[in-house]
C-alpha positions as CSV (number, residue, x, y, z in Angstrom):
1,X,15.8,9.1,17.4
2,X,12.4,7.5,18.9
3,X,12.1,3.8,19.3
4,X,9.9,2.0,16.1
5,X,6.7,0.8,17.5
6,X,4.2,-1.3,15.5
7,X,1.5,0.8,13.7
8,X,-1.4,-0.8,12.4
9,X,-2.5,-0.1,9.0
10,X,-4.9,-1.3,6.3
11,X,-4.6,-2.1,2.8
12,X,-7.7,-3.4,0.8
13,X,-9.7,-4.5,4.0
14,X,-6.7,-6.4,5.7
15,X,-5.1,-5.2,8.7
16,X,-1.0,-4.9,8.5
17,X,1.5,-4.2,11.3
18,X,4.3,-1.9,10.5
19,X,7.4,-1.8,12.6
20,X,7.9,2.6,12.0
21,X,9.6,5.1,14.0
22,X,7.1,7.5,11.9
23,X,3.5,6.7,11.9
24,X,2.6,9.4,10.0
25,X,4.4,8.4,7.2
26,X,3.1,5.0,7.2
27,X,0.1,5.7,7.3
28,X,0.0,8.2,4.6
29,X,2.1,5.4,2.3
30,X,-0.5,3.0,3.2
31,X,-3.5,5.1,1.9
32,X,-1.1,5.5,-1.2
33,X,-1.0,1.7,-1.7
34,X,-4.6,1.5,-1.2
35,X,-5.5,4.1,-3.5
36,X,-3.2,2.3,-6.3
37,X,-4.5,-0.7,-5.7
38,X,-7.9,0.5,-5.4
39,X,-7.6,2.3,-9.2
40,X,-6.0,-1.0,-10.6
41,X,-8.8,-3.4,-9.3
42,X,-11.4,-0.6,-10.9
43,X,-9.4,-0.5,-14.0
44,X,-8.8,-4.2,-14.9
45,X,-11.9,-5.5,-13.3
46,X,-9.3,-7.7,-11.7
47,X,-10.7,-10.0,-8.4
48,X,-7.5,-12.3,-7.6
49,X,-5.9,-9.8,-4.4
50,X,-2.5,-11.2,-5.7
51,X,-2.7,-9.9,-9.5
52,X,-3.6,-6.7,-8.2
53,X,-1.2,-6.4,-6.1
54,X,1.5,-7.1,-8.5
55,X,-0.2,-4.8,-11.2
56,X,0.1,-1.8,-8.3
57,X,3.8,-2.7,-7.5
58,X,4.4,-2.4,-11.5
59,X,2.2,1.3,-11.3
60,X,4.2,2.3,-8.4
61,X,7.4,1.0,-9.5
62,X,6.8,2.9,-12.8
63,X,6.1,5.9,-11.4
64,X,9.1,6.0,-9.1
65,X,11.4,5.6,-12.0
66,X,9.9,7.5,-14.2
């Protein structure tokens, strides 16, 4: 097992430090957040960073259940 290091990512312009012991991973999940967020900010037409952010956890959260 490697040691988790902190990877850097970005989500909607801000940077984010991820303690992983799999960058790859991260960063591929943090493109997938983006992307959500991304489609719901283009969608709604929603500006406040926390409403979308909440409407892409619902998405997301959907979609894993589903």
């Amino acid at each position: 097992m490697s040691a988790a290091r902190s990877v850097a990512v970005r989500i909607q312009g801000h940077e984010y430090r991820i303690r992983s012991e799999d960058e790859e991973t991260i960063q591929r999940v943090a493109r997938y957040v983006d992307a959500t967020m991304t489609r719901v900010r283009e969608r709604t037409k929603t500006v406040d960073s926390r409403d979308v952010a909440v409407l892409a956890a619902l998405n997301l959260a959907k979609d894993l259940l589903a």
